[in-house]
VOLOVEX-475021 format. One line per 5 residues: their letters; for each residue x, y, z of C-alpha. Coordinates in Angstrom, 3 decimals. Last residue first. Example, Ala and Ser with C-alpha at 12.3 -4.5 7.8 and 13.67 -1.06 7.14 Angstrom:
// residues 2
SA> 13.670:-1.060:7.140 ~ 12.300:-4.500:7.800
//
This chain:
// residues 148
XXXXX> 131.623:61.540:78.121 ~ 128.524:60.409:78.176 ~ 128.289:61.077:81.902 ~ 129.839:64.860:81.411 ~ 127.028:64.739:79.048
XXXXX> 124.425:63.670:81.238 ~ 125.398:66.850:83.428 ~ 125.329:69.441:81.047 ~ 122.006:68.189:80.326 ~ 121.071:68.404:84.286
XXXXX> 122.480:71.672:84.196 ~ 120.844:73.045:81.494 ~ 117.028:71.662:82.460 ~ 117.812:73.533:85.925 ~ 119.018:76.454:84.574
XXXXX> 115.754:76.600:82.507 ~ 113.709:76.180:85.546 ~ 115.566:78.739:87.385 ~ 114.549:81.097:84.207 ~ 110.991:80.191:84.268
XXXXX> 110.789:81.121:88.202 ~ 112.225:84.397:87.877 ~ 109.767:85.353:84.687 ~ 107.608:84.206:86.763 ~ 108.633:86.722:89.521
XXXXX> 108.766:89.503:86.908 ~ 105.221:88.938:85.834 ~ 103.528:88.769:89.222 ~ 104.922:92.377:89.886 ~ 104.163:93.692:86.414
XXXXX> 100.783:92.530:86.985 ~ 101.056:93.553:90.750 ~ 102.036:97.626:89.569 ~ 99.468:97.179:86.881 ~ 96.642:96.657:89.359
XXXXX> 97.739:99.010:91.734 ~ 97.825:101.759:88.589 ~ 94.231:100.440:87.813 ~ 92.997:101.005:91.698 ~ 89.722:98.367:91.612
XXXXX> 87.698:99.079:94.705 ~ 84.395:98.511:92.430 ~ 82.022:101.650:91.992 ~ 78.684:102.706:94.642 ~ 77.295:104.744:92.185
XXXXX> 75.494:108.236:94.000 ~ 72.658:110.197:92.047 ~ 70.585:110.883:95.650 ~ 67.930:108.351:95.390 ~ 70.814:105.661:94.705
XXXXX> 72.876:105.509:90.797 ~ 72.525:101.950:89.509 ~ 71.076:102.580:86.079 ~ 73.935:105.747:85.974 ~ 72.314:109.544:85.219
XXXXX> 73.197:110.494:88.670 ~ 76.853:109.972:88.240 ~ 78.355:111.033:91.157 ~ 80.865:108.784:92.313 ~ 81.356:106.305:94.736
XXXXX> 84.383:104.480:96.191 ~ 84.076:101.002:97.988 ~ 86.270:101.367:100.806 ~ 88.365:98.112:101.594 ~ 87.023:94.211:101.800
XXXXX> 89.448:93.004:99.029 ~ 87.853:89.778:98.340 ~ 90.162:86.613:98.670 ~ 91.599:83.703:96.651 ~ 92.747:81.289:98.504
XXXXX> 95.710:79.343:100.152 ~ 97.354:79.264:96.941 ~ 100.786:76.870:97.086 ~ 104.672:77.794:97.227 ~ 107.695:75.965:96.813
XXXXX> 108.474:72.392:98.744 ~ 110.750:73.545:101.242 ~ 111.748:70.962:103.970 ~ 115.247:72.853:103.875 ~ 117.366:69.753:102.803
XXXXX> 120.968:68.293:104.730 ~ 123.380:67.130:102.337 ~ 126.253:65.775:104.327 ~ 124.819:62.203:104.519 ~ 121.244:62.816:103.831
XXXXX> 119.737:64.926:106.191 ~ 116.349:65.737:105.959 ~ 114.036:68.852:106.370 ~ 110.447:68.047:106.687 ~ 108.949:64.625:105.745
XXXXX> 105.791:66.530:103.935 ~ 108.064:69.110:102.336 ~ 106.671:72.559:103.349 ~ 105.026:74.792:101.194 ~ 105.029:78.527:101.845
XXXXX> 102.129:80.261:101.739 ~ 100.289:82.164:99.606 ~ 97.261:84.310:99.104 ~ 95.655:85.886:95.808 ~ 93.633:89.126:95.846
XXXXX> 90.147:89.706:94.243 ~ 88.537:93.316:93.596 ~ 84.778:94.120:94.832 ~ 82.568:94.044:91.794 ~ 79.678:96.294:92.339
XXXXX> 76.232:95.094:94.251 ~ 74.389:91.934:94.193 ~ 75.898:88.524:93.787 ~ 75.565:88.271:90.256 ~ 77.577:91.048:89.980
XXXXX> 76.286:95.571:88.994 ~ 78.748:98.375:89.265 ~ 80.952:96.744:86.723 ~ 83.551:99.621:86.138 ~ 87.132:97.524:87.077
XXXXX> 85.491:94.068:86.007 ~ 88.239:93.388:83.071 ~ 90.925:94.567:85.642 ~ 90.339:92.373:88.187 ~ 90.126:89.433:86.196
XXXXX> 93.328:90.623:84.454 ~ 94.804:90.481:88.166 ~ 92.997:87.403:88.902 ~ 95.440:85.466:86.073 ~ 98.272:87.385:86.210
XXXXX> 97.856:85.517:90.584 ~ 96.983:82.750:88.816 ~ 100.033:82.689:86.893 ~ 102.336:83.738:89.440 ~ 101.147:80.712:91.637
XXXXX> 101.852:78.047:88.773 ~ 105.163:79.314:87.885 ~ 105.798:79.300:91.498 ~ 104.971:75.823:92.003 ~ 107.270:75.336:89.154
XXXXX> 110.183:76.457:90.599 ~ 109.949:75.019:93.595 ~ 109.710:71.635:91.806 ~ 112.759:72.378:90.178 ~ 114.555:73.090:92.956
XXXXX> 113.105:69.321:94.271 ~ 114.452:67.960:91.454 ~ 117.955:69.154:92.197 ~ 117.643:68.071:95.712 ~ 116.613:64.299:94.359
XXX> 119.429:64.444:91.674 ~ 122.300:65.554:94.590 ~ 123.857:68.216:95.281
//
């Protein structure tokens, strides 16, 4: 394997880091605005979901020799979407934004889905940190074999 392949692992690895920590990131978001009824925009907070895709190496997979690379370059945010499901309401007809009839109209933010992908999101850069390491071990190890 050589350096440029190893750097390029690396790389992967911290596109991910950077990806799992937006995605923590509009997870807390959508956890701090679970019971606002009332945005800028007009009506409750609908919930935000992050999307990926894979990137690909700009000079796609090449062979070097022996050594032949995926054209993977990690992973990058596409955007950052609303959740268009169900709103739920509930009957609270002493709320400020309750309708003629004592409805809210409440965010679509599930608090045990929420955890579940903060746990989720945590794990994989957890993951990510931890190929990172190996890869700042290796390449030490590496230099002192060199030294040697």
């Amino acid at each position: 394997m050589g350096f440029d392949t190893s750097l390029a692992a690396f790389n992967i690895s911290a596109s991910g880091l950077t990806a799992e920590r937006l995605r923590m990131e509009v997870v807390a978001n959508n956890i701090a605005n679970a019971s606002v009824t009332r945005t800028p925009e007009g009506g409750p907070y609908r919930r935000k979901d992050v999307v990926f895709e894979t990137a690909l190496n700009p000079d796609g997979p090449a062979q070097h020799g022996a050594t032949e690379s995926s054209g993977l370059a990690g992973v990058r945010t596409v955007a950052i979407v609303d959740d268009m499901s169900e709103l739920p309401r509930r009957h609270d007809p002493g709320h400020p934004d309750a309708d003629a009839d004592g409805f809210v109209t409440m965010p679509n933010v599930n608090l045990p889905v929420e955890m579940v992908n903060l746990i989720t999101a945590t794990r994989a850069y957890e993951a990510n940190l931890k190929a990172a390491q190996s890869f700042v071990d290796m390449n030490q190890q590496a230099l002192t074999i060199v030294r040697g």
